[in-house]
ZALO-205156 format. One record per residue (C-alpha): residue in one letter; residue number from 1; chain; x, y, z. Coordinates in nm, 3 decimals, always signed. Each point is the difference from the previous one (the first is absolute). Layout:
N
PT_a_NUM_A_X_Y_Z $
...
This chain:
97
PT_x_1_A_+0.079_-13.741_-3.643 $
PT_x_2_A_+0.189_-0.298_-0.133 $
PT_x_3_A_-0.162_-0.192_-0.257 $
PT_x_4_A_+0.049_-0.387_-0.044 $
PT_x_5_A_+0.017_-0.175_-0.316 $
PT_x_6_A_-0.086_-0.401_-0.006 $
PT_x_7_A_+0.150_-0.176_-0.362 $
PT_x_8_A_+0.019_-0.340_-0.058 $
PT_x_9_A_+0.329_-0.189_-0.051 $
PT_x_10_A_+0.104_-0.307_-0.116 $
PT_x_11_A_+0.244_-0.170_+0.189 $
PT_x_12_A_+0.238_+0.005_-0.288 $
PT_x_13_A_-0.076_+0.393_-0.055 $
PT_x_14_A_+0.103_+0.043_+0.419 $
PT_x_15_A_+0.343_-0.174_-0.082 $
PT_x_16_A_+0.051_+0.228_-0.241 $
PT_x_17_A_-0.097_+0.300_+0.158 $
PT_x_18_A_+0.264_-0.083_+0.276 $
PT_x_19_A_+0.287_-0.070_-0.213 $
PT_x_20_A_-0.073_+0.361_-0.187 $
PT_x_21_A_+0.042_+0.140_+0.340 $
PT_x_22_A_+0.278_-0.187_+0.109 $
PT_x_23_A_+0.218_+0.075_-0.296 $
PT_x_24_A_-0.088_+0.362_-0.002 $
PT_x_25_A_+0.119_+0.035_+0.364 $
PT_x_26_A_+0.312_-0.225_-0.067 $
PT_x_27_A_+0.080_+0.222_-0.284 $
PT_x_28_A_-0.080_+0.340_+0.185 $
PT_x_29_A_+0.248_-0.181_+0.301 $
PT_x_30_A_+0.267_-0.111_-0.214 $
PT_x_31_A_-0.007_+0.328_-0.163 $
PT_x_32_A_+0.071_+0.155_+0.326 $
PT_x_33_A_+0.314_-0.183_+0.102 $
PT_x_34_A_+0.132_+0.051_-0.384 $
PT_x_35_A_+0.008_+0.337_+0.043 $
PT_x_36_A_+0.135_-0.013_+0.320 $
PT_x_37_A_+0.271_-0.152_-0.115 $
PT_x_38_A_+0.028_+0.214_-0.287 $
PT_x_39_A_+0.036_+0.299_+0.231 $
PT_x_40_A_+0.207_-0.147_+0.221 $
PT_x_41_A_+0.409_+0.004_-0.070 $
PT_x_42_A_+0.066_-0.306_+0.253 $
PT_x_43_A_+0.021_-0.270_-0.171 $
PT_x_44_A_+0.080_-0.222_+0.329 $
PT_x_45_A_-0.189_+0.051_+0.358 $
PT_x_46_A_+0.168_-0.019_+0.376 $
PT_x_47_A_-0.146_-0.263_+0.206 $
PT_x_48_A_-0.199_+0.318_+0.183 $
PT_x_49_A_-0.167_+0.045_-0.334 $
PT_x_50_A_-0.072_-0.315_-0.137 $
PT_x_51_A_-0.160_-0.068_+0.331 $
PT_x_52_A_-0.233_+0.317_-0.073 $
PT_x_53_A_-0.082_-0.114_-0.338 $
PT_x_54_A_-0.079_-0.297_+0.104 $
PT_x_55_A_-0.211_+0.127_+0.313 $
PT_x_56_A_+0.190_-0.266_+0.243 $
PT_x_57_A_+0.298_+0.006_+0.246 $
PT_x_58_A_+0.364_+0.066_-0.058 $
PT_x_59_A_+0.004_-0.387_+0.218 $
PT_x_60_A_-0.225_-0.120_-0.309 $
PT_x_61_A_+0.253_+0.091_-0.271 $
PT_x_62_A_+0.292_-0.163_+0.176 $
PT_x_63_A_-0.198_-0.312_+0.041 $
PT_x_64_A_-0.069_+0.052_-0.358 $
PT_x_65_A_+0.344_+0.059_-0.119 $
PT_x_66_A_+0.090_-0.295_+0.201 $
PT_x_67_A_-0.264_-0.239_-0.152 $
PT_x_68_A_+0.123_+0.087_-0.381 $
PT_x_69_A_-0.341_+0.221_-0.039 $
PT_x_70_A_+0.199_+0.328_-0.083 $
PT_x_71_A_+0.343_-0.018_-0.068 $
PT_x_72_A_+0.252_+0.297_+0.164 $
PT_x_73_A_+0.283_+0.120_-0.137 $
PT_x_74_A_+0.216_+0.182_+0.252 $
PT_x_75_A_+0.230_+0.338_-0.072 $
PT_x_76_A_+0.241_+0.030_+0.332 $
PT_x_77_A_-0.205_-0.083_+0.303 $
PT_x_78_A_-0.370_+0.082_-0.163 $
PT_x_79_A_-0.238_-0.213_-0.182 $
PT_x_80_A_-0.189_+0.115_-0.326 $
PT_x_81_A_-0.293_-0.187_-0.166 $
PT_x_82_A_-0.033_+0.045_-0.373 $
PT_x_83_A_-0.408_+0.188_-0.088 $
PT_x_84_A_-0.006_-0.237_-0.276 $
PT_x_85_A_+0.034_-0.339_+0.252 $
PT_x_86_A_-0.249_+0.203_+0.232 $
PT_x_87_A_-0.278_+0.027_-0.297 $
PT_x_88_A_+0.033_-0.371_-0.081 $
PT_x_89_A_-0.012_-0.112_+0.331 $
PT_x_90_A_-0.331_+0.217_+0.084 $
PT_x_91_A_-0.181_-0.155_-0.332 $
PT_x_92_A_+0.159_-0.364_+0.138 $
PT_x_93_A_+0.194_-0.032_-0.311 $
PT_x_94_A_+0.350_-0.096_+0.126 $
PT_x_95_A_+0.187_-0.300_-0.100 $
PT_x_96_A_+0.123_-0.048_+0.400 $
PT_x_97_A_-0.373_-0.011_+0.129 $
């Protein structure tokens, strides 16, 4: 049997409840992807993988790449995108957004 527990909260005590949670599980996330990254010898991603980090289409990241959103760098005939530009993308901290 589940019991259920009523409290009172202020309105103030709410907002604070929800921030507690929201860092914790932006810690916990970021975290995650740190030590990914860690474990991970790549330092740069093919346009395949970027588009599976990013959960969108390999047609997404060219558009991308063409708007200035992540910047390529090319080796021969394939294209590369650097983790680092990745992470600060995702968290919408680039300079070219």
């Amino acid at each position: 049997m589940v019991q259920t527990t009523i409290t009172t909260v202020t309105p103030h005590q709410l907002v604070e409840l929800i921030n507690e949670g929201i860092k914790t599980q932006l810690q916990a996330f970021t975290a995650r992807i740190n030590s990914n990254i860690q474990t991970d010898d790549k330092p740069h991603l093919t346009k395949k993988e970027t588009a599976q980090f990013f959960d969108v289409s390999v047609n997404c990241i060219t558009d991308w790449s063409n708007k200035g959103i992540l910047k390529p760098f090319k080796v021969g005939q394939r294209v590369y995108f650097s983790k680092e530009d990745c992470i600060r993308v995702m968290f919408n901290q680039s300079k070219s957004v």
